[in-house]
C-alpha positions in Angstrom: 20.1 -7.1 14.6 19.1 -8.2 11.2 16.0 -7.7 9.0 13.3 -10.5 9.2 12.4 -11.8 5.4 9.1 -14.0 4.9 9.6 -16.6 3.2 8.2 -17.8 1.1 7.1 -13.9 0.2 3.8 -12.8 1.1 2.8 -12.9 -2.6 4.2 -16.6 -3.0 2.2 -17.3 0.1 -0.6 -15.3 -1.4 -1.2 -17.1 -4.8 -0.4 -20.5 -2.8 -3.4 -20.0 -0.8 -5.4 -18.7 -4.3 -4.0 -21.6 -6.0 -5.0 -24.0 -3.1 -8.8 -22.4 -2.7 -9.7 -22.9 -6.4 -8.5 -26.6 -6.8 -10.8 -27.4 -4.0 -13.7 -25.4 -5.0 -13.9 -26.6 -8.5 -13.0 -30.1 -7.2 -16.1 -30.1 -4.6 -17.8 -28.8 -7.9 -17.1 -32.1 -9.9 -14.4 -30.3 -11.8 -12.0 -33.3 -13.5 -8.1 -32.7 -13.3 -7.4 -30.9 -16.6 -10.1 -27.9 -15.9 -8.5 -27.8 -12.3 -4.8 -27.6 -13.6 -6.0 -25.0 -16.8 -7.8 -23.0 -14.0 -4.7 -22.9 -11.6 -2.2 -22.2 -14.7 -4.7 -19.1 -15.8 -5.2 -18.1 -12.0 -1.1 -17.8 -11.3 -0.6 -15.8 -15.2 -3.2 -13.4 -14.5 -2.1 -13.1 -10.7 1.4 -12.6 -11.9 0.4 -10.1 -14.4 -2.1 -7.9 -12.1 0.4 -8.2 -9.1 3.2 -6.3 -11.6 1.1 -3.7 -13.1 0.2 -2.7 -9.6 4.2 -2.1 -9.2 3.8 1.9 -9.5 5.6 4.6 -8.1 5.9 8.3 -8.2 7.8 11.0 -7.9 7.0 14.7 -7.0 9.4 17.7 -6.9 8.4 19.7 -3.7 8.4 23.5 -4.1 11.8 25.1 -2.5 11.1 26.6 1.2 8.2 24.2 2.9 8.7 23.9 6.4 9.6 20.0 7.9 5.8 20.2 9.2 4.4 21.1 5.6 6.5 18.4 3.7 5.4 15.6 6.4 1.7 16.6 5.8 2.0 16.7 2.3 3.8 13.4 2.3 1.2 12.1 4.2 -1.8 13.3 2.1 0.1 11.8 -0.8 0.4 8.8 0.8 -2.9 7.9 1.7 -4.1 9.3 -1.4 -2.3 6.6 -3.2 -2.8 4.1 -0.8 -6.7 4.5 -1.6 -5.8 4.6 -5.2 -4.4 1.5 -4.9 -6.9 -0.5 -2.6 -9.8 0.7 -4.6 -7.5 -0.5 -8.4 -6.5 -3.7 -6.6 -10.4 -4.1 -5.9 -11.3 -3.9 -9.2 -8.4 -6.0 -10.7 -9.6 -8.8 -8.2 -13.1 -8.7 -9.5 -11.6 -9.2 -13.4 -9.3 -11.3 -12.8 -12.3 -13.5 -11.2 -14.3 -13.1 -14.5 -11.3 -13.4 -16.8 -11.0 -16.6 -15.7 -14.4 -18.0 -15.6 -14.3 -16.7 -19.2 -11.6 -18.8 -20.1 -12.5 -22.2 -17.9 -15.9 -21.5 -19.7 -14.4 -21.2 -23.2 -11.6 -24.4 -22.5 -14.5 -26.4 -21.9 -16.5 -25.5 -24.9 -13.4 -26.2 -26.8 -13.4 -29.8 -25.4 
């Protein structure tokens, strides 16, 4: 039996929905057409660029002579000490990103 792939990928489907969300809250808002297409053009750069500097990997060297047991607890502690790294970075990405861009829809419509 094969692999299932999603498709479009979860973080196609992902920014879709962000994209989606923010043209209809800044149209309910009264938003005109070019602030709502300069907001979705920010949204999907920043989104692009946060979504690949969270792209990290590691590796680690074990010491010679751990056990099967030891190496899969260790493993494990790694894991979910990077997984926790990670939720908590992707937390605080989310919430600059957020003001980046109401910086910059701020500062487009001063400019205008």
């Amino acid at each position: 039996m094969g692999d299932v792939l999603d498709f479009p990928s979860q973080r196609a489907q992902g920014l879709a929905w962000l994209d989606r969300e923010l043209r209809k809250l800044l149209a309910s808002r009264g938003a005109d057409q070019a602030l709502i297409d300069f907001a979705a053009t920010q949204l999907t750069e920043i989104y692009c660029e946060v979504g690949d500097a969270e792209q990290q990997t590691i590796s680690i060297t074990l010491p010679p002579g751990l056990g099967d047991a030891q190496r899969d607890q260790l493993y494990d502690q790694i894991s979910e000490g990077l997984a926790s790294m990670r939720q908590q970075n992707h937390s605080l990405l989310v919430r600059l990103m957020a003001r980046l861009v109401l910086t910059e829809l701020k500062l487009f419509q001063h400019q205008r």
